[in-house]
N, C-alpha and C positions, 0 to 999 in steps of 0.2 A: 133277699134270702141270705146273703152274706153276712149283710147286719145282728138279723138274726139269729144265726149261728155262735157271732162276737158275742152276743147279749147273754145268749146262755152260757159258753165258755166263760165268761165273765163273772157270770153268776156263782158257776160252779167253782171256782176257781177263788172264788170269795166267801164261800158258804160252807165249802172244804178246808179248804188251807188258811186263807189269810185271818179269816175269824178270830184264830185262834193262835194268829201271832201279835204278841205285846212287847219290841222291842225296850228295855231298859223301862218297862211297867208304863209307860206312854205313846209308845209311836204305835199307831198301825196302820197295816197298807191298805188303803181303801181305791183298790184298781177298778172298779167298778164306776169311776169318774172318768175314765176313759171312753169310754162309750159316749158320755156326752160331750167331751174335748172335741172327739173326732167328728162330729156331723160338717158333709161337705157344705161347702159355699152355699147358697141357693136352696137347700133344703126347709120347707115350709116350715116357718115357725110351730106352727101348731103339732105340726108331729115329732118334732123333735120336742117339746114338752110334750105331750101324753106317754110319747117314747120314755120318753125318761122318768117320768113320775112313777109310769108301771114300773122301770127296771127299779127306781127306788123303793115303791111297794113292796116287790117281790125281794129285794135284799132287809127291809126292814122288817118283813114275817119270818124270815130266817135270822134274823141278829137281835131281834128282840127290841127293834129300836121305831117306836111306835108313829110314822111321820116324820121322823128327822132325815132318812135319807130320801125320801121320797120329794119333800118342801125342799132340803137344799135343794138334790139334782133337778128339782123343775127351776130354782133359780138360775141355776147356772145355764139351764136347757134356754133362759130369756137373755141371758147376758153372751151367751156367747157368739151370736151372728153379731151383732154390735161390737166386740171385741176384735172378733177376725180381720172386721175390714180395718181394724187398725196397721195389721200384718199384711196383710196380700196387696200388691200391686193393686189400681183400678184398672189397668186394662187386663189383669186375668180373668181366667174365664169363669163360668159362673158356677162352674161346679168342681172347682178346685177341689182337693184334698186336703185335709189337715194332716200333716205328717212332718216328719223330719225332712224328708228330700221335696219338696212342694216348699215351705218354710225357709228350711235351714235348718244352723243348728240352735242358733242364737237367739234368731225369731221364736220356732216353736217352745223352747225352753221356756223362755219368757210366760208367749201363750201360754203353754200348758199350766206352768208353774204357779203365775199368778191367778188362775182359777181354780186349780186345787188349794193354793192357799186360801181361795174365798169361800169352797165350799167348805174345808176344814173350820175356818172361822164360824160360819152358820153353824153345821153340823154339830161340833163340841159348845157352841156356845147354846143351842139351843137345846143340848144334853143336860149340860149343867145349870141352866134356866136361872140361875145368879150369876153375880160379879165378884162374889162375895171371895171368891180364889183365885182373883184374875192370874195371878203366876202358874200356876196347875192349869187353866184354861188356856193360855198360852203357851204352856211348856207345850200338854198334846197336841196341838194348832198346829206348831212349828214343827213340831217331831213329826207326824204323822203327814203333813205337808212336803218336809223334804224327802221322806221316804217313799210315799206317793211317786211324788215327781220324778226321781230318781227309779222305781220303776214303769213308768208310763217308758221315759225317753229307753231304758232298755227295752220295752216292748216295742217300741215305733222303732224303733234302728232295726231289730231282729225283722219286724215285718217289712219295712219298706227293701229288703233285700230282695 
């Protein structure tokens, strides 16, 4: 039930506000990657992709963005139990948290960081469906990436208090 509260906060918070910020005509905050950063330890694969494809569905009928968030966040939804255990101890337990205080600081950063950059990569590159601008593809990659990243880890801090 909690989850699902996030998912719509998330949504809304995406569909409201962030939409319709375009830092320096390239970065934007796509926090709605949070949602699938955060699936604990243990949690079935399978619902964490359907989980996520819907919340990508439902952000891509509001952004106008026809399957590109929906196919990223399901990849990310496959990559991330594979990642995690790169971070977590093997004797923790199996339904750890993904958070700042579970992590660290250094750990999660990373986590998080490098799969918002990977969904960034998907997401604009399969926006722009050439190469033909790889600097411009890049530029929003990386903008929208660190800006991302930089509010996930302000949301994770504020919540794990």
């Amino acid at each position: 039930m909690i989850r699902l509260a996030q998912c719509v906060v998330l949504v809304l918070v995406q569909v409201l506000f962030l939409n319709h910020v375009h830092l320096f005509g390239m970065a934007i905050p796509l926090l709605y990657i949070y949602f699938t950063i955060s699936f604990r330890r243990g949690t079935p694969q399978w619902a964490a992709m359907v989980s996520s494809f819907f919340l990508g569905l439902v952000i891509d009928m509001f952004s106008s963005t026809p399957g590109l968030a929906a196919g990223s966040l399901t990849l990310i939804a496959l990559i991330q139990p594979y990642y995690l255990e790169l971070f977590v101890p093997r004797d923790s337990a199996d339904n750890i948290e993904v958070s700042l205080t579970s992590l660290g600081f250094s750990k999660f950063f990373l986590f998080s960081g490098t799969l918002t950059l990977l969904y960034c990569l998907v997401f604009f590159g399969l926006e722009s469906f050439s190469f033909f601008n790889v600097v411009s593809w890049l530029s929003h990659t990386l903008a929208s990436g660190v800006l991302t990243s930089l509010l996930i880890l302000a949301i994770d801090s504020v919540r794990s208090r």
